[in-house]
N, C-alpha and C positions, 0 to 999 in steps of 0.2 A: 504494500500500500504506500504511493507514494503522497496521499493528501491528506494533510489532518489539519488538527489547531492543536497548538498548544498552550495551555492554560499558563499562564507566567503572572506573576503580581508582587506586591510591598510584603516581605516577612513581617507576619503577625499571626495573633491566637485565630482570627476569621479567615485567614488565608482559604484552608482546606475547605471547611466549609460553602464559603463564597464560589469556590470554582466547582462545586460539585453540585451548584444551586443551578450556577446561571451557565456553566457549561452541560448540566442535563436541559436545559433550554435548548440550546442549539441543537445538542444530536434530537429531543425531539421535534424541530424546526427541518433539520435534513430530514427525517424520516418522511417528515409530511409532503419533503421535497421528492420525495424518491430514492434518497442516498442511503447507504444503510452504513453505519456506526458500528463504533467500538470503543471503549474506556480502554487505554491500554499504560499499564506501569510497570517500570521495572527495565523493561527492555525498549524504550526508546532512548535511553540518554546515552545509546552508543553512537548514533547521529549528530554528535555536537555541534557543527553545524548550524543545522536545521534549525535551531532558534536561536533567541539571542537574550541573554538574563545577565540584568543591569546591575551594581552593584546594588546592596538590600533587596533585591526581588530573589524568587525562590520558584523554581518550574515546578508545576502543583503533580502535572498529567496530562495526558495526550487524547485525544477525541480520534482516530481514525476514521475516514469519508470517503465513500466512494460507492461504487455499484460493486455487487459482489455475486459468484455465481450462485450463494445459497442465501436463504432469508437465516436470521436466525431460530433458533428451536426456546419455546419457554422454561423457563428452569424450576425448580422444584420448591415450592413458597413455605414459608411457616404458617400454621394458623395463627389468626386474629387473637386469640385469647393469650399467645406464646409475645405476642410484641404489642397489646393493648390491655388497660388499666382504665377503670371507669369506676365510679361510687353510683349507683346503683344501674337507673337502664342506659343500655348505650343507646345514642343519639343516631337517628339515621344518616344525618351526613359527615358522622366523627367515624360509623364503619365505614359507607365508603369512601374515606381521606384514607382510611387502614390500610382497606381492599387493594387502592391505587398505590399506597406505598412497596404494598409486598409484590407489584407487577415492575415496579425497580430494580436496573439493573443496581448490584451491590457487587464490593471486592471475594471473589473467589463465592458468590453468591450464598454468602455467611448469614444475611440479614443479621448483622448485629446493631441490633435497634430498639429502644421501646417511646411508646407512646401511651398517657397519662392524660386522663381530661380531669378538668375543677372548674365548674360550673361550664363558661364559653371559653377557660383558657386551656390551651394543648401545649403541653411540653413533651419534646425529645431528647432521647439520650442516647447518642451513642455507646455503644462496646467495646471492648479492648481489641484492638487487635491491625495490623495494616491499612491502611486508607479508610477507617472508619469515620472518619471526621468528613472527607470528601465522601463517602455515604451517605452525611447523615444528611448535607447539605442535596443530595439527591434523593433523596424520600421525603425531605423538608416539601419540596417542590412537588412529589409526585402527590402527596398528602393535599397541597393546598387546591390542587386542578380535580383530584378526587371529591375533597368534602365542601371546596367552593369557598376563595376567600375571606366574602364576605358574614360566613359564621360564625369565625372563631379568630380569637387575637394568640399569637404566640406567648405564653408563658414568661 
């Protein structure tokens, strides 16, 4: 694959986060294009090259784009109850924020995640583990196009 983005920004605690918000934007924005995506880390920073990280910036992860001869296959999800927390009934547009989160892609498709409602506030928390933080900011996202905005305030 020779086209992607690279996600590059200012080192701080929001870094990861931030690019795994608004770079799962974009690959869903190609999809809609027709391009089909890939989150890839680890193995692109043998390209050095290929982008260019200023002093204080930090290369987050790579978006790969392009047409490809296979669509992809869906991967195998946690239930709802395994990554959501609710005082008493759940809310119908707090499951489907859930639904739409666990249809995220995540690193080595771990879903390490949870999700917590109090009253109309929704907090997340990522899990331990590799690119969890650019996870969580990608389920942050798949969450809010699932359960709609305007419902619920972030925590």
């Amino acid at each position: 694959m020779t086209n992607y983005i690279a996600l590059v920004g200012k080192k701080g605690p929001a870094l990861d986060e931030s690019c795994g918000y608004y770079g799962e934007r974009l690959v869903l924005k190609a999809q809609e294009l027709g391009l089909n995506t890939c989150w890839v880390a680890m193995t692109y920073s043998k390209v050095k090259t290929a982008y260019t990280v200023e002093k204080g910036e930090k290369l987050c992860i790579v978006i790969a784009l392009g047409y490809s001869a296979a669509q992809g296959v869906p991967h195998n999800s946690k239930k709802l109850p395994e990554v959501a927390k609710t005082e008493g009934q759940m809310p119908e547009w707090f499951q489907k924020g859930i639904e739409a989160a666990l249809l995220a892609p995540t690193a080595m498709n771990q879903q390490k995640f949870s999700f917590a409602l109090n009253g109309d506030k929704v907090s997340v928390k990522a899990g331990t583990g590799l690119y969890t933080k650019i996870d969580l900011g990608i389920v942050k996202y798949h969450f809010e196009l699932g359960a709609g905005r305007e419902q619920f305030t972030w925590a």
